[in-house]
C-alpha positions in Angstrom: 35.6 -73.7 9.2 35.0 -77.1 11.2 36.2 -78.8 7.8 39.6 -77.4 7.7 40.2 -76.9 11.6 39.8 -81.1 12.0 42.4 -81.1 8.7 44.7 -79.0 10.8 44.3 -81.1 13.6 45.1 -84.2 11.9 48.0 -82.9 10.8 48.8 -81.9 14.0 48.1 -85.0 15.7 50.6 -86.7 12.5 53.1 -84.7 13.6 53.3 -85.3 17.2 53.1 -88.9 16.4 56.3 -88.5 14.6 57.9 -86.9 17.5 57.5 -88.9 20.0 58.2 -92.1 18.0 61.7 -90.9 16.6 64.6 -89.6 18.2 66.1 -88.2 14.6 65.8 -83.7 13.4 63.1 -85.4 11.1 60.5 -86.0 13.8 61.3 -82.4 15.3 60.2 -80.7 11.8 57.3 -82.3 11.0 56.1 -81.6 13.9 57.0 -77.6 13.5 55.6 -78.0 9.9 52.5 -79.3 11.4 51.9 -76.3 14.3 52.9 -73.7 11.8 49.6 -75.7 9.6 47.7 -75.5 11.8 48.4 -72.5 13.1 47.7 -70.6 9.7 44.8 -73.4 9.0 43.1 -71.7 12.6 43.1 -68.1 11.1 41.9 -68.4 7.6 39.2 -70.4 9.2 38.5 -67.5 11.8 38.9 -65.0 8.9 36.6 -67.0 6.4 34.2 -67.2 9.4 34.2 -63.8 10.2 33.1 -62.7 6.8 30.5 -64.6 6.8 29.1 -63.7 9.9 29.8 -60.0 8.7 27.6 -60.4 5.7 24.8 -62.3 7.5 24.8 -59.4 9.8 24.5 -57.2 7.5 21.5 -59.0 4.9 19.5 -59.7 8.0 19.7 -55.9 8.8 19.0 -54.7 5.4 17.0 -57.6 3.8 13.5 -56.6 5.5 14.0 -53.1 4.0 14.7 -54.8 0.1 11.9 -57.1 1.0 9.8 -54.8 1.3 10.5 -52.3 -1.6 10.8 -54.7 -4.4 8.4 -57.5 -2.5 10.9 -59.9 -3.4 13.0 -62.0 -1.4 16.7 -63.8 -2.1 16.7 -67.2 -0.9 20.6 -67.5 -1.4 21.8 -63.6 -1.2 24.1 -64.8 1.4 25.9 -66.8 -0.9 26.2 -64.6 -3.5 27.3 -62.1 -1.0 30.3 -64.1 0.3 31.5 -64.8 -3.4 31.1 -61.7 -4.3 31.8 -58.5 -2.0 35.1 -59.5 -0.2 36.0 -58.6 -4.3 34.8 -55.8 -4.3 37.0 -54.7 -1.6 39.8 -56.3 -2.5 39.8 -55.9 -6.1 37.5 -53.7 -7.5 37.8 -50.8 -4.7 41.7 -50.0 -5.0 41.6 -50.5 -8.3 39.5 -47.7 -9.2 41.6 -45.7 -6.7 44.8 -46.9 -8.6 42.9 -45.6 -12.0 42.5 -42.6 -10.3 46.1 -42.2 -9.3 47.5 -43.2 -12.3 45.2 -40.5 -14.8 47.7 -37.7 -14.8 49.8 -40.3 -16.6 47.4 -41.4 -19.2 47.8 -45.2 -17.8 43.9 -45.1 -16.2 43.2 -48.0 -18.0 45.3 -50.3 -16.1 42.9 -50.1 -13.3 40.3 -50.1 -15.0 40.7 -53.4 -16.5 41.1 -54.6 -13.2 37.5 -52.8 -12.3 36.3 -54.6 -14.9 37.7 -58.2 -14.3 36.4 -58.0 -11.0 33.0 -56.2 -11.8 32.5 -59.3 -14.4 32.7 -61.4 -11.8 30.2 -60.0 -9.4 27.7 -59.9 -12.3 28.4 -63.7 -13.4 27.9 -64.6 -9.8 24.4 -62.6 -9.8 23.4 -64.3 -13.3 24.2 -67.8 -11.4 22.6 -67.4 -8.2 19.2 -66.0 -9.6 19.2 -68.4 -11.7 19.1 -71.1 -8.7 15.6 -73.0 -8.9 13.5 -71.6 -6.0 16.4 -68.8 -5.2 13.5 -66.2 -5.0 10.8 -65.7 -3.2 7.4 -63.0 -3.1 6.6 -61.4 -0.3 3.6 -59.2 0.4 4.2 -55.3 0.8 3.6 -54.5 4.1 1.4 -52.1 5.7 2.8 -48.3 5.8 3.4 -49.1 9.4 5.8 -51.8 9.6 9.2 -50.2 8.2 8.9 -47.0 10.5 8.4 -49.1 13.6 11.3 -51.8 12.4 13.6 -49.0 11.5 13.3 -47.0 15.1 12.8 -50.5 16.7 16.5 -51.5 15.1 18.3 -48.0 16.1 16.8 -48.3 19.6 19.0 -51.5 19.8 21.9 -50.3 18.2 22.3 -47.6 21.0 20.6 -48.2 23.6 22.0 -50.1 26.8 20.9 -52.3 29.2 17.9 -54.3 29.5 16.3 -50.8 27.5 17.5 -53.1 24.7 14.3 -55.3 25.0 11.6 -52.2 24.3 13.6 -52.7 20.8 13.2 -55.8 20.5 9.6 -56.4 20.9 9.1 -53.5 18.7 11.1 -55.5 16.4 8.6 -58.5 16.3 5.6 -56.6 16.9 6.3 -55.1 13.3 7.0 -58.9 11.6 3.3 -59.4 13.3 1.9 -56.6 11.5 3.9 -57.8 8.4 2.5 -61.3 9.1 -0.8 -60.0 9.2 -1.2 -58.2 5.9 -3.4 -59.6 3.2 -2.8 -59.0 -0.6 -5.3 -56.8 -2.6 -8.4 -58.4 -4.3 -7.4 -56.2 -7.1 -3.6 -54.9 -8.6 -3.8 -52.3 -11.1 -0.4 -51.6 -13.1 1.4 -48.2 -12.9 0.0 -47.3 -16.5 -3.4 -49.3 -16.2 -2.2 -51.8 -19.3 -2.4 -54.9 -16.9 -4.7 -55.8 -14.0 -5.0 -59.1 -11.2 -8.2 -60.1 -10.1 -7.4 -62.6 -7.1 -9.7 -65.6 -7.1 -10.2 -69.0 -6.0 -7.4 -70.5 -7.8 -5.4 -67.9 -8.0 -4.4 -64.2 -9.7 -5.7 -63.4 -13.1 -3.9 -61.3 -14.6 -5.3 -59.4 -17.7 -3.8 -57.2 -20.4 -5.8 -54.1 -22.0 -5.3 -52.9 -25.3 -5.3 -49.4 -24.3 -2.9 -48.1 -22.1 -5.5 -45.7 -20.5 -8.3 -47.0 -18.9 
């Protein structure tokens, strides 16, 4: 975190001022106080940052496939993510391991509750986020070619070696072209036939029937 890491510094730099400008023990801690800052300040940063990067990682590796399923897209899933799962595997994970452990005993419910606590939280931070103006977006549903060809483009990357590595990669935007390319339906008809879109100039009209069959 650039934020903290020029904190740290500061403190450092304080420090090292107040070494070299007196000659008392006072001077000498202060400036151990501020190493041993910024010292720990460094590596929270690192590990903040390398959650993050985990979870982007992953959401760019999984998002197309979501996107593509439920023709929705989450504007701010990366956010949600970093509130959210490091709880899950701090919290939520050993807990249930802990109720498991602790069921020949009848005292299950002490892990639970902490399940719970931390299984609240996730869903508060889902309730927020979504409810972030603009949070989601629609995307068209692709053509039944563009997964296949993203999936075996992505697991061509992931092991092969070498400049091989670049066969998955165009493969990888040659299916966002195809994705690019795909048009929505004049016409939607819902699953049961009660509601149907007629795409027009200003628009989709949607239109209910009174009868579920058609």
């Amino acid at each position: 975190d650039s934020g903290v890491d020029s904190a740290a510094r500061g403190i450092g730099w304080t420090g090292f001022s107040d070494v070299v400008c007196s000659d008392d023990r006072i001077g000498t801690g202060l400036w151990w106080d501020a190493v041993c800052g910024y010292v720990a300040a460094s590596k929270m940063g690192a590990d903040c940052l390398s959650v993050v990067l985990s979870l982007a990682v992953a959401g760019f590796a999984t998002e197309p496939f979501a996107t593509a399923h439920f023709n929705q897209i989450a504007h701010f899933g990366l956010l949600a993510n970093v509130l959210s799962v490091p709880l899950m595997g701090i919290v939520v994970m050993p807990a249930a391991v802990l109720a498991v452990c602790l069921a020949p005993l009848w005292l299950w419910g002490v892990g639970l509750w902490f399940v719970d606590q931390g299984l609240q939280w996730i869903l508060f931070v889902a309730r927020k986020v979504a409810s972030i103006e603009g949070g989601v977006g629609h995307v068209v549903l692709p053509s039944a070619l563009v997964l296949p060809i993203l999936g075996i483009s992505l697991i061509w990357i992931a092991l092969w070696q070498g400049r091989g590595r670049l066969v998955g990669r165009v493969g990888v935007f040659f299916a966002f072209f195809l994705w690019a390319q795909t048009t929505q339906p004049t016409v939607l008809v819902a699953d049961s036939g009660a509601l149907i879109g007629l795409k027009g100039a200003d628009g989709r009209t949607l239109r209910a029937l009174k009868a579920v069959g058609l």
